[in-house]
N, C-alpha and C positions, 0 to 999 in steps of 0.2 A: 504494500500500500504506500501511496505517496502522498508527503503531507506538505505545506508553504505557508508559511507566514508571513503577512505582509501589514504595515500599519498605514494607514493613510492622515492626516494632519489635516486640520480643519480649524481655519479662523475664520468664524462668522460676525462682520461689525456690527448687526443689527443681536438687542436682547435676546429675542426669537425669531426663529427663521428657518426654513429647511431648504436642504439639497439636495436634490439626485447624485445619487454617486454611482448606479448603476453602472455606467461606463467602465469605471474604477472599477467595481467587482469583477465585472467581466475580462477587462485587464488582468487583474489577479488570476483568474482563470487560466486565462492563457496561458499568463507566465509558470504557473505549475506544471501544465502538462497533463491535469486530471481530464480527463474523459469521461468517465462515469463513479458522481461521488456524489458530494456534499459541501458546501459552504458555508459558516460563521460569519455572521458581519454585527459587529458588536459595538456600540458604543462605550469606552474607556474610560469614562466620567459622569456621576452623577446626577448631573444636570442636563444631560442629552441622552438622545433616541436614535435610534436604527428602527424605521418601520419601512412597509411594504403596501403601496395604495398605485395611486393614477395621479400622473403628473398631470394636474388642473390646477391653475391657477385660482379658480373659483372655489376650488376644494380646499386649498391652503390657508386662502383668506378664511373661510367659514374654519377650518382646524383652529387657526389663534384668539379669533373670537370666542369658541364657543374655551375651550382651554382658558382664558383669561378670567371669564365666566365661571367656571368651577377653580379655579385658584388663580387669583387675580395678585399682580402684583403688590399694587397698591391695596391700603397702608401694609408698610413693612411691622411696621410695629404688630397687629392683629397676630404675627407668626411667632412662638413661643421659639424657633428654632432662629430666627431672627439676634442672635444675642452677639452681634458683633460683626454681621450678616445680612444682607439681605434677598437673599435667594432661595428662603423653603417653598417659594411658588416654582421653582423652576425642579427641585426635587419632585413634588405633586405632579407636573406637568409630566415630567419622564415618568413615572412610574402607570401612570395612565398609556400614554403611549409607547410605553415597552424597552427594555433595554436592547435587545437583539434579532436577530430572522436567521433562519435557516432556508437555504436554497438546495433543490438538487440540481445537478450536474448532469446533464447528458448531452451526448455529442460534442461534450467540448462547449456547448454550451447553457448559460445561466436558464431553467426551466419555469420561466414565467407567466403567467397568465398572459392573456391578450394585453390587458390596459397594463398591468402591474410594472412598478418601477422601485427601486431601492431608494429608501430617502432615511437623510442624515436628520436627525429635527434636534437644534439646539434653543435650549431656552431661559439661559446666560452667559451668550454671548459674549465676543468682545476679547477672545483669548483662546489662545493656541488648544486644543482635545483633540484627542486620537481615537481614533475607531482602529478597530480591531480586525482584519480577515484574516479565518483562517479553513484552506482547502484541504481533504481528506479524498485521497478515491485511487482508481483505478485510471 
């Protein structure tokens, strides 16, 4: 079996925000050599997400909204975890939308839905986090 590790770096200047990184995974793909396996793609930081949806801008917008909504930034003070901090809204926020995805592998390539696309979602910003792939397979 063959395995690869690769980390990808991610500075997003906005609070919250997400990326497709899709491309990226599939790069890592490649670069392995797996043909028929499985993929990790992991966010390395608390405050961020690895999810798997449709690149729609209308979808994104309506993600930060409704997220803001169920833990909202503002006030900082409201957050008991707040003590020198202000970001237990962006902990709430990853843990609702997930730390990781699992992809399988075939043919070499990433086996996705029709719409589906790999998205980075940070949501405190402003500084360097690392996402995590890592390739397993045949």
């Amino acid at each position: 079996m063959k395995s690869y590790r690769q980390e990808l770096w991610m500075n997003i200047p906005a609070r919250m925000d997400f990326e497709n990184i899709t491309p990226r995974v599939q790069d890592a793909v490649n670069k392995s050599g797996v043909s028929e396996g499985l993929v990790l793609v992991n966010a390395m930081h608390i405050t961020a997400s690895v999810f798997i949806n449709d690149d729609e801008s209308g979808l994104h917008h309506d993600y930060k909204i409704w997220l803001e909504k169920l833990a909202p930034h503002e006030p900082v003070s409201s957050y008991r975890h707040n003590v020198g901090e202000d970001n237990a809204d962006a902990h709430m926020k990853r843990q609702v939308m997930g730390r990781e995805v699992v992809v399988a592998i075939t043919e070499g390539r990433l086996d996705l839905g029709p719409w589906e696309q790999v998205f980075y979602g940070e949501f405190d910003g402003r500084r360097k986090k690392r996402v995590l792939i890592k390739v397993i397979g045949e």
